[in-house]
C-alpha positions in Angstrom: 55.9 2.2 17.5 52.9 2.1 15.3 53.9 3.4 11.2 52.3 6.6 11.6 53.4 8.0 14.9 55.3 10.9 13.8 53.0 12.1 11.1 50.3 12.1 14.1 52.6 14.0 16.3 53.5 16.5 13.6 50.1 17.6 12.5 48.9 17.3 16.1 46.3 15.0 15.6 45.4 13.6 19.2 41.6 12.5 18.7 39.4 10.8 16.4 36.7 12.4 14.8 34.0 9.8 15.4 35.7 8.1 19.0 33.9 4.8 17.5 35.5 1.4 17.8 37.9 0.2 15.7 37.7 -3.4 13.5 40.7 -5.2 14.0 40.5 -6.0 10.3 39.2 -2.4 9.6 41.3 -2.1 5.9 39.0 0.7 3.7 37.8 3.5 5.0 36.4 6.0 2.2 36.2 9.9 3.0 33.5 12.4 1.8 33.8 16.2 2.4 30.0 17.7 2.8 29.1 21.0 2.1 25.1 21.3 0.8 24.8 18.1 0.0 21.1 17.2 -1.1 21.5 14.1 -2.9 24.2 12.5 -0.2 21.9 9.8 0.9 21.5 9.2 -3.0 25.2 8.1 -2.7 25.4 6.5 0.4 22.4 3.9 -0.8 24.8 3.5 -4.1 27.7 2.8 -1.7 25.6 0.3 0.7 24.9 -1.8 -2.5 28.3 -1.9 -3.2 29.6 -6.4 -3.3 30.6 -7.6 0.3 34.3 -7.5 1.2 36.5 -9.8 3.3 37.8 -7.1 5.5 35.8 -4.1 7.4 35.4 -0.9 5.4 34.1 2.3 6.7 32.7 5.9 5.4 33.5 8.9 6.9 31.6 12.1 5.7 32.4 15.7 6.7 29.9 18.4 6.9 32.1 21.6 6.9 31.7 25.1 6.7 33.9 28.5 7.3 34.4 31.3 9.4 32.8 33.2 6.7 29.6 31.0 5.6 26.3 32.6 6.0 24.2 31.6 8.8 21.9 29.9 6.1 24.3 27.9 4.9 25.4 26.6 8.6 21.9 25.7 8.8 21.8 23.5 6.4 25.2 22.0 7.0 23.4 20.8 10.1 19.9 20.1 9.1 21.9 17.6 6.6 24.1 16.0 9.3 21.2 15.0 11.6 19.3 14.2 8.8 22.4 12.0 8.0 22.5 11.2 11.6 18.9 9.2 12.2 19.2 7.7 8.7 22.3 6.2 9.3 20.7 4.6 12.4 18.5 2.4 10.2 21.0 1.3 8.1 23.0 -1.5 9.2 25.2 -3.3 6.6 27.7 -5.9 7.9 31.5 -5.2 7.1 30.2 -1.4 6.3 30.2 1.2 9.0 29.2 5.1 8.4 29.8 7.8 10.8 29.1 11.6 9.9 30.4 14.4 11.6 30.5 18.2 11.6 32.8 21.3 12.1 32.2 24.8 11.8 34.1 28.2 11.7 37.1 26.6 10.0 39.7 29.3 9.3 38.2 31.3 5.6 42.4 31.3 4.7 41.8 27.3 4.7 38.6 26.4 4.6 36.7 24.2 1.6 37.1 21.2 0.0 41.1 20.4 0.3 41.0 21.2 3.9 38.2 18.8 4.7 39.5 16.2 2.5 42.4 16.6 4.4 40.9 16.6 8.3 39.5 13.1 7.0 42.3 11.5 5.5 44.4 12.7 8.8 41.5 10.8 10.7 41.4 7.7 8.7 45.4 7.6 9.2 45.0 7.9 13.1 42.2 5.0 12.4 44.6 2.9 10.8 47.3 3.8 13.1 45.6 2.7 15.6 45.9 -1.6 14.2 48.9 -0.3 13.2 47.8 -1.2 9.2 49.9 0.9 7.2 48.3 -1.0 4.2 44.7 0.1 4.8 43.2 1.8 1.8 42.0 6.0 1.8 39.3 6.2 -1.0 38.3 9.6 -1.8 34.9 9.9 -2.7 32.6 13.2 -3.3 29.1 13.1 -1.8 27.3 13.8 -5.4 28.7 10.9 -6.9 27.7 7.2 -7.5 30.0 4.2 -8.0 29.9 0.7 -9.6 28.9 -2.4 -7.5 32.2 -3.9 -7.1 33.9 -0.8 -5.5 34.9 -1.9 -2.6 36.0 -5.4 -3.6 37.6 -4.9 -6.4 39.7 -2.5 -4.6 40.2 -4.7 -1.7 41.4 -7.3 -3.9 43.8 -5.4 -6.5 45.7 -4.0 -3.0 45.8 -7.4 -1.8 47.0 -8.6 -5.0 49.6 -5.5 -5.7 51.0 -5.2 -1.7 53.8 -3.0 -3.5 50.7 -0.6 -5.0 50.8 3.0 -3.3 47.6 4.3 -4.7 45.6 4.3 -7.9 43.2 6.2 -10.0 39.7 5.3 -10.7 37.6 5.1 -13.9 34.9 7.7 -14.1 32.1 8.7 -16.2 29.9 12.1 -16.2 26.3 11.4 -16.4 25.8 12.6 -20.6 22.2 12.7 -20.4 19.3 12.8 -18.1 16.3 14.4 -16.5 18.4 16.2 -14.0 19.8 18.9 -15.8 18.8 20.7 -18.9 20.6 19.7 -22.6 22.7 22.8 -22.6 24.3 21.4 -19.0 24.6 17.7 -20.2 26.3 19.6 -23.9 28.9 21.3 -20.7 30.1 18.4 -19.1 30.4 16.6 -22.3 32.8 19.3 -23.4 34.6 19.2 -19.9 35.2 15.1 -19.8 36.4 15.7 -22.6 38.4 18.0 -22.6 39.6 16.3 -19.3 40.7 12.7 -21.7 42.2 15.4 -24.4 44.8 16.8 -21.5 45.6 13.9 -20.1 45.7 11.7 -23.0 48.1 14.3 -25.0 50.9 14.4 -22.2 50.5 10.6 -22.2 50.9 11.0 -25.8 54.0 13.2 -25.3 55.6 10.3 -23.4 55.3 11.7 -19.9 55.1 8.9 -17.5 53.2 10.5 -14.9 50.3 11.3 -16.5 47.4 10.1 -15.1 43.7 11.5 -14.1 43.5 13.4 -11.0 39.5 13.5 -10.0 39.1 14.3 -6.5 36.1 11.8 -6.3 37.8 8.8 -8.2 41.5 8.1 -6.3 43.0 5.6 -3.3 46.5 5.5 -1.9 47.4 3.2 1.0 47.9 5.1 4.6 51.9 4.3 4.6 51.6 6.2 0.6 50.0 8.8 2.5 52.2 9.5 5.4 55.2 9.1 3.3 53.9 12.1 0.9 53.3 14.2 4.4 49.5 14.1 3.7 46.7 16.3 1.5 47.2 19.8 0.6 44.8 22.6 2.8 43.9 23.8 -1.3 40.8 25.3 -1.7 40.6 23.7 -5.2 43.2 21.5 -7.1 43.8 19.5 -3.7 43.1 16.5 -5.7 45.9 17.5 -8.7 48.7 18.3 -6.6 48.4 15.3 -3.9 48.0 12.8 -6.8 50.8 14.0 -8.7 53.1 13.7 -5.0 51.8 9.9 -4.9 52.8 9.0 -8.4 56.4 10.3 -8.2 56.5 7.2 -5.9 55.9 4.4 -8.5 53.4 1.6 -8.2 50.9 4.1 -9.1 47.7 2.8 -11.8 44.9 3.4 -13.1 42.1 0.8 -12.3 39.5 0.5 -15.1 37.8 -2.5 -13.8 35.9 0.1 -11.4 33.9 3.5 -12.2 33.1 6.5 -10.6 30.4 8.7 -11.7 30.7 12.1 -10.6 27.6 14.7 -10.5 27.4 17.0 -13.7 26.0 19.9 -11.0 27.0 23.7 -11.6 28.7 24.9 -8.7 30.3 27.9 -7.7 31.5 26.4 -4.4 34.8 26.7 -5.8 37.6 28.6 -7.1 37.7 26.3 -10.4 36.8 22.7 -10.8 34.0 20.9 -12.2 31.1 22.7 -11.3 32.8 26.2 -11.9 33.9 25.3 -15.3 30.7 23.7 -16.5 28.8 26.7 -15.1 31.0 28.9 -17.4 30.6 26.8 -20.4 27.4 26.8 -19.7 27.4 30.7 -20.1 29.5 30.9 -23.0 28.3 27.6 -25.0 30.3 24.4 -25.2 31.2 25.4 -29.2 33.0 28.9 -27.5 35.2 26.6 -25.2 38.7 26.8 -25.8 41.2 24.5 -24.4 45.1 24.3 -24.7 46.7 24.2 -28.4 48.1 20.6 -28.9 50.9 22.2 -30.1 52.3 22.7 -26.8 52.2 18.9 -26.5 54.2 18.5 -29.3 56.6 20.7 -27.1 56.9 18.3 -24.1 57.1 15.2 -26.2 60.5 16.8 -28.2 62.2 17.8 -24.6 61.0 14.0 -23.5 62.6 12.6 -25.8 65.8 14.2 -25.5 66.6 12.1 -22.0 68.9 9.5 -23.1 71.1 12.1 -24.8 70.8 14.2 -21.6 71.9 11.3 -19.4 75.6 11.4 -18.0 76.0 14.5 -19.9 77.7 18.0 -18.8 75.8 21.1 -17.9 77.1 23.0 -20.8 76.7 19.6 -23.8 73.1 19.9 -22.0 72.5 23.3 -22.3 73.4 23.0 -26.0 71.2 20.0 -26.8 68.1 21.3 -25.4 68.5 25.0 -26.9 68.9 23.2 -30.3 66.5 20.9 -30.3 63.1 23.0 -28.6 62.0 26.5 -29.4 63.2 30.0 -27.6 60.4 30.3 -25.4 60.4 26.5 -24.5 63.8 26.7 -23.7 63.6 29.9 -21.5 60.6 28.5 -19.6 63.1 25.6 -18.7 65.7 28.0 -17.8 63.2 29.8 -15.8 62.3 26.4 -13.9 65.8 25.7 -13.1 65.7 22.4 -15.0 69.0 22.3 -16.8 70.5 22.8 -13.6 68.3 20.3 -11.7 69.0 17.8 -14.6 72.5 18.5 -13.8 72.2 17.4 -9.9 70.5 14.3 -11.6 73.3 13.4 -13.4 75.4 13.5 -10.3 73.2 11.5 -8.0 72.2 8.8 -10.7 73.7 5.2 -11.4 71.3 4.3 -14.5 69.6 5.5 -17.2 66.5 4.1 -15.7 66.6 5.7 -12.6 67.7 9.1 -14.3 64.5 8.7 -16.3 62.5 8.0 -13.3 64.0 11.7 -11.6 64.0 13.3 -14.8 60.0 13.1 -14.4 59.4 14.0 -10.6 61.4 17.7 -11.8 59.6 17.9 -15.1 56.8 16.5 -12.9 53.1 17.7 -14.5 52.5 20.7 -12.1 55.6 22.2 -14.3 54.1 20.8 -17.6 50.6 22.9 -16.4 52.8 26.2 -16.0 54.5 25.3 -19.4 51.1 25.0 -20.9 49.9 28.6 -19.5 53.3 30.3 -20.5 53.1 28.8 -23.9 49.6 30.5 -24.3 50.9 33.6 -23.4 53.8 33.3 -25.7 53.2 31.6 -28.4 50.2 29.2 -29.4 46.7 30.1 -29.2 43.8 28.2 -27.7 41.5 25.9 -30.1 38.0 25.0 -29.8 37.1 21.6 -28.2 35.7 20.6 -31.6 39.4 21.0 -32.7 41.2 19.5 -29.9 38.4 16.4 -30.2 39.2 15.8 -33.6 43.1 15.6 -32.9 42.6 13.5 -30.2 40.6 11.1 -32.2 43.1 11.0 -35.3 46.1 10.5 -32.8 44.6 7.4 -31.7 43.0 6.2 -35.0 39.6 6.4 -34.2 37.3 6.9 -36.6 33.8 8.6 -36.3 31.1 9.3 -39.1 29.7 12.4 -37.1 31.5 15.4 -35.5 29.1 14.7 -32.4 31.4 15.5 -29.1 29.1 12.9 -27.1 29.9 10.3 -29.7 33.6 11.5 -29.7 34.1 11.1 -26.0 32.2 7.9 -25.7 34.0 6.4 -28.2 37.8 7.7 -26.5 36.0 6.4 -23.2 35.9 2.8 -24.8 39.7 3.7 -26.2 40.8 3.7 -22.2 39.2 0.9 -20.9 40.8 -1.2 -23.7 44.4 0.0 -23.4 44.5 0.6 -19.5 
Protein backbone atom coordinates (compact mmCIF):
# COMPACT_ATOMS: atom_id res chain seq x y z
CA UNK A 1 0.00 0.00 0.00
CA UNK A 2 1.29 3.22 -1.35
CA UNK A 3 1.45 6.26 1.99
CA UNK A 4 -1.49 8.05 0.73
CA UNK A 5 -4.12 5.48 0.03
CA UNK A 6 -6.57 6.29 2.52
CA UNK A 7 -6.48 10.05 2.18
CA UNK A 8 -7.22 9.26 -1.65
CA UNK A 9 -10.01 7.02 -0.83
CA UNK A 10 -11.49 9.53 1.76
CA UNK A 11 -11.70 12.61 -0.36
CA UNK A 12 -12.61 10.42 -3.42
CA UNK A 13 -10.01 11.35 -5.48
CA UNK A 14 -9.90 8.67 -8.37
CA UNK A 15 -8.25 10.65 -11.37
CA UNK A 16 -5.52 12.99 -12.18
CA UNK A 17 -6.15 16.25 -13.29
CA UNK A 18 -3.65 16.33 -16.15
CA UNK A 19 -3.54 12.08 -16.94
CA UNK A 20 0.24 12.99 -17.91
CA UNK A 21 3.08 10.66 -17.15
CA UNK A 22 4.64 10.50 -14.16
CA UNK A 23 8.83 10.88 -13.51
CA UNK A 24 9.91 8.20 -11.48
CA UNK A 25 12.06 10.76 -9.70
CA UNK A 26 9.12 13.38 -9.95
CA UNK A 27 9.97 15.06 -6.20
CA UNK A 28 8.46 19.00 -6.58
CA UNK A 29 5.50 19.76 -7.99
CA UNK A 30 4.44 23.57 -7.37
CA UNK A 31 0.51 24.49 -7.53
CA UNK A 32 -1.00 27.74 -8.83
CA UNK A 33 -4.79 28.58 -8.45
CA UNK A 34 -5.81 30.87 -11.65
CA UNK A 35 -8.53 33.15 -11.65
CA UNK A 36 -7.90 36.41 -14.23
CA UNK A 37 -4.57 35.97 -14.46
CA UNK A 38 -2.92 38.51 -17.05
CA UNK A 39 0.53 38.49 -16.05
CA UNK A 40 0.73 34.41 -15.40
CA UNK A 41 3.07 33.89 -18.19
CA UNK A 42 5.15 36.73 -16.51
CA UNK A 43 5.54 34.11 -13.68
CA UNK A 44 5.92 31.07 -15.43
CA UNK A 45 9.06 32.69 -17.57
CA UNK A 46 10.40 33.76 -13.77
CA UNK A 47 9.80 30.09 -12.78
CA UNK A 48 11.47 28.53 -16.10
CA UNK A 49 14.72 30.50 -15.13
CA UNK A 50 14.65 29.16 -11.94
CA UNK A 51 18.63 26.86 -11.33
CA UNK A 52 18.38 23.16 -12.62
CA UNK A 53 17.49 20.47 -10.00
CA UNK A 54 18.57 16.87 -9.59
CA UNK A 55 15.18 15.52 -9.46
CA UNK A 56 11.90 16.23 -11.85
CA UNK A 57 9.71 19.15 -10.73
CA UNK A 58 6.40 20.03 -12.12
CA UNK A 59 3.79 23.09 -12.18
CA UNK A 60 0.38 22.63 -12.06
CA UNK A 61 -1.88 25.78 -12.58
CA UNK A 62 -5.71 25.93 -12.05
CA UNK A 63 -7.93 28.16 -13.94
CA UNK A 64 -11.23 28.11 -11.73
CA UNK A 65 -14.31 29.75 -11.57
CA UNK A 66 -17.96 29.33 -9.77
CA UNK A 67 -21.30 28.55 -10.21
CA UNK A 68 -21.93 32.10 -9.79
CA UNK A 69 -19.08 33.86 -12.14
CA UNK A 70 -20.32 36.05 -14.88
CA UNK A 71 -20.13 34.69 -18.31
CA UNK A 72 -17.32 37.30 -18.88
CA UNK A 73 -15.32 36.16 -16.41
CA UNK A 74 -15.58 32.35 -17.69
CA UNK A 75 -14.47 33.78 -20.80
CA UNK A 76 -11.56 34.82 -19.80
CA UNK A 77 -10.75 31.90 -17.50
CA UNK A 78 -10.63 30.19 -20.83
CA UNK A 79 -9.16 32.55 -23.31
CA UNK A 80 -6.19 32.50 -20.51
CA UNK A 81 -5.93 28.64 -20.29
CA UNK A 82 -5.55 28.14 -24.10
CA UNK A 83 -3.52 30.90 -24.24
CA UNK A 84 -1.58 29.04 -21.42
CA UNK A 85 -2.20 26.03 -23.46
CA UNK A 86 -0.07 26.81 -26.98
CA UNK A 87 2.55 28.66 -25.05
CA UNK A 88 3.32 26.04 -22.93
CA UNK A 89 3.82 23.93 -26.10
CA UNK A 90 6.95 26.02 -26.91
CA UNK A 91 8.41 25.80 -23.91
CA UNK A 92 10.32 22.83 -23.13
CA UNK A 93 12.72 22.98 -20.08
CA UNK A 94 14.35 19.64 -18.95
CA UNK A 95 13.57 18.47 -15.34
CA UNK A 96 10.45 21.11 -15.57
CA UNK A 97 7.06 20.07 -16.73
CA UNK A 98 3.86 22.49 -16.86
CA UNK A 99 0.36 21.37 -17.31
CA UNK A 100 -2.69 23.80 -16.98
CA UNK A 101 -6.10 22.83 -16.53
CA UNK A 102 -9.61 24.19 -16.11
CA UNK A 103 -12.88 23.73 -14.05
CA UNK A 104 -15.97 25.54 -14.08
CA UNK A 105 -19.26 25.79 -12.00
CA UNK A 106 -17.54 24.88 -8.83
CA UNK A 107 -20.06 25.00 -5.97
CA UNK A 108 -20.43 29.31 -4.94
CA UNK A 109 -20.61 27.71 -0.96
CA UNK A 110 -16.78 26.56 -1.87
CA UNK A 111 -15.57 28.08 -4.63
CA UNK A 112 -12.25 30.49 -4.77
CA UNK A 113 -8.94 30.42 -3.89
CA UNK A 114 -8.74 27.76 -0.81
CA UNK A 115 -10.79 25.32 -2.78
CA UNK A 116 -8.51 25.38 -5.85
CA UNK A 117 -5.46 25.39 -3.84
CA UNK A 118 -6.85 22.50 -2.39
CA UNK A 119 -8.14 20.40 -5.86
CA UNK A 120 -4.27 20.87 -6.65
CA UNK A 121 -2.54 19.87 -3.66
CA UNK A 122 -5.10 16.70 -3.63
CA UNK A 123 -3.69 16.12 -7.24
CA UNK A 124 -0.13 16.53 -6.54
CA UNK A 125 -0.70 13.93 -3.51
CA UNK A 126 -2.37 11.33 -6.00
CA UNK A 127 0.92 12.33 -8.22
CA UNK A 128 3.15 11.51 -5.61
CA UNK A 129 1.18 8.60 -4.47
CA UNK A 130 1.52 7.21 -7.44
CA UNK A 131 5.90 6.59 -6.87
CA UNK A 132 4.74 6.09 -3.71
CA UNK A 133 7.16 9.38 -2.58
CA UNK A 134 5.72 10.52 0.50
CA UNK A 135 8.73 12.98 0.70
CA UNK A 136 7.95 14.87 -2.49
CA UNK A 137 7.65 18.61 -1.95
CA UNK A 138 3.92 20.77 -2.48
CA UNK A 139 5.01 24.46 -3.16
CA UNK A 140 2.30 26.84 -3.24
CA UNK A 141 2.74 29.52 -5.48
CA UNK A 142 0.21 32.44 -6.66
CA UNK A 143 0.18 33.15 -10.46
CA UNK A 144 1.05 37.09 -9.89
CA UNK A 145 4.07 36.36 -8.18
CA UNK A 146 7.91 36.00 -9.15
CA UNK A 147 10.59 34.08 -7.23
CA UNK A 148 14.34 34.05 -6.87
CA UNK A 149 16.56 31.85 -9.17
CA UNK A 150 17.46 29.20 -6.81
CA UNK A 151 13.80 28.20 -5.89
CA UNK A 152 13.62 25.09 -6.76
CA UNK A 153 17.12 23.96 -5.77
CA UNK A 154 17.50 25.34 -2.79
CA UNK A 155 14.36 23.78 -1.81
CA UNK A 156 15.24 20.42 -3.24
CA UNK A 157 18.28 20.53 -1.29
CA UNK A 158 17.18 21.88 2.26
CA UNK A 159 14.48 18.73 2.11
CA UNK A 160 17.08 16.47 1.20
CA UNK A 161 19.28 17.78 3.76
CA UNK A 162 16.35 17.98 6.67
CA UNK A 163 14.42 14.42 5.67
CA UNK A 164 12.71 15.05 9.25
CA UNK A 165 11.46 18.68 7.72
CA UNK A 166 7.50 18.67 7.27
CA UNK A 167 7.18 22.01 5.51
CA UNK A 168 8.56 25.51 5.65
CA UNK A 169 7.85 29.04 5.03
CA UNK A 170 9.36 31.15 2.39
CA UNK A 171 10.97 34.70 2.36
CA UNK A 172 8.91 37.23 0.53
CA UNK A 173 9.17 40.70 -0.53
CA UNK A 174 6.26 43.16 -1.98
CA UNK A 175 7.41 45.11 -4.92
CA UNK A 176 7.89 48.91 -2.95
CA UNK A 177 8.22 50.81 -6.00
CA UNK A 178 7.63 50.67 -9.68
CA UNK A 179 5.89 51.69 -12.86
CA UNK A 180 3.03 49.37 -12.23
CA UNK A 181 1.01 50.90 -9.77
CA UNK A 182 0.68 54.45 -8.79
CA UNK A 183 2.74 55.90 -5.33
CA UNK A 184 -0.45 55.90 -3.18
CA UNK A 185 -0.61 51.75 -4.05
CA UNK A 186 3.19 51.20 -3.56
CA UNK A 187 2.58 53.64 0.11
CA UNK A 188 -0.47 50.49 0.66
CA UNK A 189 1.51 47.57 0.50
CA UNK A 190 4.32 49.14 2.31
CA UNK A 191 1.89 49.61 5.17
CA UNK A 192 0.55 46.02 4.72
CA UNK A 193 4.13 44.07 4.75
CA UNK A 194 4.54 45.75 7.36
CA UNK A 195 2.17 45.53 9.25
CA UNK A 196 2.38 41.69 8.24
CA UNK A 197 6.44 41.64 10.03
CA UNK A 198 4.70 43.82 13.11
CA UNK A 199 2.07 40.74 13.82
CA UNK A 200 4.17 38.18 13.42
CA UNK A 201 7.29 39.53 14.84
CA UNK A 202 5.28 40.70 18.18
CA UNK A 203 3.86 37.10 18.96
CA UNK A 204 7.36 35.90 18.28
CA UNK A 205 8.26 38.47 20.60
CA UNK A 206 5.70 37.29 23.11
CA UNK A 207 7.53 33.90 23.13
CA UNK A 208 4.99 31.94 21.06
CA UNK A 209 6.74 29.20 19.26
CA UNK A 210 4.49 28.83 16.45
CA UNK A 211 4.71 31.95 15.05
CA UNK A 212 5.67 32.11 11.70
CA UNK A 213 4.42 33.86 8.23
CA UNK A 214 1.55 32.29 6.59
CA UNK A 215 1.57 33.77 2.79
CA UNK A 216 -0.38 31.70 0.55
CA UNK A 217 2.14 32.23 -2.25
CA UNK A 218 5.42 31.61 -0.20
CA UNK A 219 4.95 27.90 1.80
CA UNK A 220 6.04 23.95 1.12
CA UNK A 221 5.12 20.94 3.19
CA UNK A 222 6.11 17.45 2.11
CA UNK A 223 2.96 15.15 0.73
CA UNK A 224 3.28 12.61 4.00
CA UNK A 225 3.01 16.48 6.16
CA UNK A 226 0.13 16.92 4.05
CA UNK A 227 -1.88 13.78 4.36
CA UNK A 228 -1.05 13.59 7.94
CA UNK A 229 -2.81 17.22 8.50
CA UNK A 230 -5.95 15.68 6.37
CA UNK A 231 -5.19 18.28 3.57
CA UNK A 232 -6.12 22.24 2.72
CA UNK A 233 -9.07 23.92 4.04
CA UNK A 234 -12.18 24.65 1.09
CA UNK A 235 -11.67 28.68 2.76
CA UNK A 236 -12.54 31.20 0.56
CA UNK A 237 -9.69 33.32 2.19
CA UNK A 238 -7.32 32.59 5.09
CA UNK A 239 -6.79 28.89 3.46
CA UNK A 240 -3.16 29.71 3.68
CA UNK A 241 -3.37 30.76 7.79
CA UNK A 242 -5.24 27.95 9.01
CA UNK A 243 -3.40 25.07 6.97
CA UNK A 244 0.04 26.53 7.96
CA UNK A 245 -0.70 26.85 11.44
CA UNK A 246 -2.06 22.65 11.28
CA UNK A 247 1.51 21.90 9.75
CA UNK A 248 3.54 23.68 12.39
CA UNK A 249 1.83 21.97 15.42
CA UNK A 250 3.90 19.07 13.91
CA UNK A 251 7.49 20.32 14.44
CA UNK A 252 10.25 20.47 12.02
CA UNK A 253 8.58 23.38 10.67
CA UNK A 254 11.17 26.74 9.33
CA UNK A 255 11.43 29.46 7.86
CA UNK A 256 13.84 29.46 4.79
CA UNK A 257 15.47 32.85 4.08
CA UNK A 258 17.97 31.68 1.61
CA UNK A 259 14.84 31.89 -0.95
CA UNK A 260 12.26 34.85 -1.79
CA UNK A 261 8.98 35.22 -3.02
CA UNK A 262 7.76 38.30 -4.39
CA UNK A 263 4.15 38.55 -4.40
CA UNK A 264 2.11 41.10 -6.68
CA UNK A 265 1.10 44.54 -4.89
CA UNK A 266 -2.42 44.25 -7.19
CA UNK A 267 -5.78 45.56 -5.67
CA UNK A 268 -8.10 42.94 -5.70
CA UNK A 269 -11.51 42.37 -4.56
CA UNK A 270 -11.40 38.69 -5.49
CA UNK A 271 -11.55 38.04 -1.99
CA UNK A 272 -13.16 38.23 1.20
CA UNK A 273 -9.85 39.79 2.93
CA UNK A 274 -6.28 39.22 1.94
CA UNK A 275 -3.77 41.13 0.22
CA UNK A 276 -5.43 42.70 -2.55
CA UNK A 277 -8.70 43.55 -0.38
CA UNK A 278 -6.72 45.21 2.29
CA UNK A 279 -4.44 47.25 0.11
CA UNK A 280 -7.45 48.32 -1.83
CA UNK A 281 -8.93 49.66 1.45
CA UNK A 282 -5.82 51.39 2.50
CA UNK A 283 -5.76 52.61 -0.53
CA UNK A 284 -9.21 54.34 0.15
CA UNK A 285 -8.59 55.45 3.55
CA UNK A 286 -4.65 56.39 3.21
CA UNK A 287 -1.88 54.28 4.70
CA UNK A 288 -1.41 57.12 7.73
CA UNK A 289 -5.45 56.19 8.60
CA UNK A 290 -4.43 52.39 8.99
CA UNK A 291 -4.88 51.03 12.25
CA UNK A 292 -3.53 47.76 13.29
CA UNK A 293 -3.70 45.75 16.66
CA UNK A 294 -2.45 47.68 19.98
CA UNK A 295 0.91 45.94 20.98
CA UNK A 296 -0.45 45.84 24.21
CA UNK A 297 -2.27 42.87 23.56
CA UNK A 298 1.12 41.26 22.88
CA UNK A 299 2.24 42.10 26.03
CA UNK A 300 -0.92 39.94 27.09
CA UNK A 301 0.18 36.64 25.46
CA UNK A 302 3.78 36.99 26.39
CA UNK A 303 2.68 37.22 30.50
CA UNK A 304 0.25 34.00 30.03
CA UNK A 305 3.48 32.40 27.99
CA UNK A 306 5.40 32.71 30.44
CA UNK A 307 3.47 31.31 33.09
CA UNK A 308 4.02 27.52 31.60
CA UNK A 309 6.58 26.14 33.86
CA UNK A 310 4.49 27.20 36.89
CA UNK A 311 1.40 25.62 35.15
CA UNK A 312 3.21 22.33 34.47
CA UNK A 313 2.10 19.33 36.85
CA UNK A 314 -0.12 21.65 38.57
CA UNK A 315 -3.96 21.19 39.69
CA UNK A 316 -6.86 22.67 37.95
CA UNK A 317 -7.68 24.88 40.88
CA UNK A 318 -3.44 26.09 41.79
CA UNK A 319 -3.94 26.84 37.85
CA UNK A 320 -6.95 28.66 37.95
CA UNK A 321 -5.46 30.78 40.62
CA UNK A 322 -2.05 31.52 38.94
CA UNK A 323 -3.46 32.61 35.76
CA UNK A 324 -6.33 34.86 37.28
CA UNK A 325 -3.51 36.57 39.26
CA UNK A 326 -1.09 37.01 37.07
CA UNK A 327 -3.20 38.38 33.58
CA UNK A 328 -6.05 40.86 33.48
CA UNK A 329 -10.08 40.18 33.88
CA UNK A 330 -10.80 40.12 30.41
CA UNK A 331 -7.67 38.08 29.50
CA UNK A 332 -8.55 35.65 31.82
CA UNK A 333 -12.28 35.32 30.81
CA UNK A 334 -11.31 35.06 27.13
CA UNK A 335 -9.19 31.93 28.39
CA UNK A 336 -12.12 30.67 30.29
CA UNK A 337 -14.23 31.18 27.31
CA UNK A 338 -11.67 29.02 25.22
CA UNK A 339 -11.65 26.25 27.60
CA UNK A 340 -7.96 26.52 28.22
CA UNK A 341 -7.57 25.98 31.92
CA UNK A 342 -9.40 22.96 31.42
CA UNK A 343 -7.46 21.87 28.27
CA UNK A 344 -4.27 22.76 30.16
CA UNK A 345 -5.60 20.40 32.74
CA UNK A 346 -5.98 17.28 30.18
CA UNK A 347 -2.26 18.31 29.36
CA UNK A 348 -1.14 17.87 32.62
CA UNK A 349 -2.58 14.41 32.63
CA UNK A 350 -1.31 13.08 29.38
CA UNK A 351 2.29 14.64 29.72
CA UNK A 352 5.67 13.13 30.97
CA UNK A 353 7.93 16.47 30.55
CA UNK A 354 8.01 19.76 30.78
CA UNK A 355 9.13 19.90 27.19
CA UNK A 356 6.51 18.08 25.73
CA UNK A 357 3.87 20.01 27.98
CA UNK A 358 5.34 23.08 26.43
CA UNK A 359 5.08 21.72 22.99
CA UNK A 360 0.94 20.92 23.73
CA UNK A 361 0.58 23.93 25.61
CA UNK A 362 1.07 25.75 22.05
CA UNK A 363 -1.03 23.56 19.66
CA UNK A 364 -4.29 24.75 22.38
CA UNK A 365 -3.00 28.25 22.69
CA UNK A 366 -2.18 27.64 19.03
CA UNK A 367 -2.32 31.30 16.93
CA UNK A 368 -5.89 30.93 15.44
CA UNK A 369 -6.80 31.46 19.43
CA UNK A 370 -4.14 34.24 19.79
CA UNK A 371 -6.08 35.95 16.51
CA UNK A 372 -9.52 35.74 18.47
CA UNK A 373 -7.73 36.99 21.61
CA UNK A 374 -6.49 39.84 19.62
CA UNK A 375 -10.15 40.81 18.27
CA UNK A 376 -11.71 40.33 21.76
CA UNK A 377 -9.07 42.44 23.35
CA UNK A 378 -10.14 45.28 20.82
CA UNK A 379 -13.45 45.07 21.76
CA UNK A 380 -12.69 45.06 25.44
CA UNK A 381 -10.07 46.83 26.15
CA UNK A 382 -7.10 48.30 24.03
CA UNK A 383 -7.66 50.40 21.02
CA UNK A 384 -6.07 50.13 17.60
CA UNK A 385 -2.77 52.33 16.79
CA UNK A 386 -1.59 53.77 13.61
CA UNK A 387 0.99 51.76 11.60
CA UNK A 388 3.34 54.71 12.24
CA UNK A 389 2.94 53.70 15.89
CA UNK A 390 3.11 50.01 15.72
CA UNK A 391 6.39 50.71 13.23
CA UNK A 392 8.08 52.55 15.63
CA UNK A 393 7.53 49.84 18.52
CA UNK A 394 8.53 47.32 16.35
CA UNK A 395 11.76 49.02 15.59
CA UNK A 396 12.71 49.93 19.29
CA UNK A 397 11.89 46.24 20.43
CA UNK A 398 14.45 45.05 18.22
CA UNK A 399 17.02 47.96 18.54
CA UNK A 400 16.92 49.30 15.30
CA UNK A 401 17.62 52.62 14.79
CA UNK A 402 16.39 54.87 11.94
CA UNK A 403 17.05 58.70 11.28
CA UNK A 404 13.65 59.10 9.38
CA UNK A 405 10.09 58.05 10.29
CA UNK A 406 9.89 56.74 6.56
CA UNK A 407 7.61 53.32 6.75
CA UNK A 408 9.60 52.16 3.43
CA UNK A 409 12.82 52.68 5.19
CA UNK A 410 11.34 51.13 8.44
CA UNK A 411 10.27 47.90 6.80
CA UNK A 412 13.38 47.54 4.64
CA UNK A 413 15.37 47.85 7.41
CA UNK A 414 13.13 45.02 9.74
CA UNK A 415 13.39 42.97 6.29
CA UNK A 416 17.23 42.96 6.71
CA UNK A 417 16.55 42.25 10.72
CA UNK A 418 14.88 38.68 9.44
CA UNK A 419 17.18 37.48 7.12
CA UNK A 420 20.01 37.96 9.66
CA UNK A 421 18.33 36.26 12.64
CA UNK A 422 16.35 33.49 10.68
Amino acid sequence: MTFANKYLQKHNIERDLCEAPIPEDLNLIMIIPAYDEPNIIESLECILECENTINSCEIHILFNSSEKDSHELRSINRNQYENLKSWVQNKKRAKIDIYPSIIENLPKKHAGVGLARKILMDNAIYRFNKINNKNGIIVSFDADSLCSKNLFSNLEKTYMLNPKLNGMSHCFEHPLEGTEHNIETYDSITAYELYMRYYKLGNELAGHKHSVYTVGSSFSCTADAYVKQGGMNKRQAGEDFYFIQKIVSMGNFIENNNICIYPSSRISDRTPYGTGRTITEINESGYENYLVFNYKAFDDVKIFIELIPKLYKKSIEENTETIKSNINNHFFNFICSENLISKIDILNKNTGSLKKFEHNFFNIFNLVIVLKYMNYSHQHIYKHISIEQASKYLLSKLGIKTETDSLRKALIEIRKYENKTT
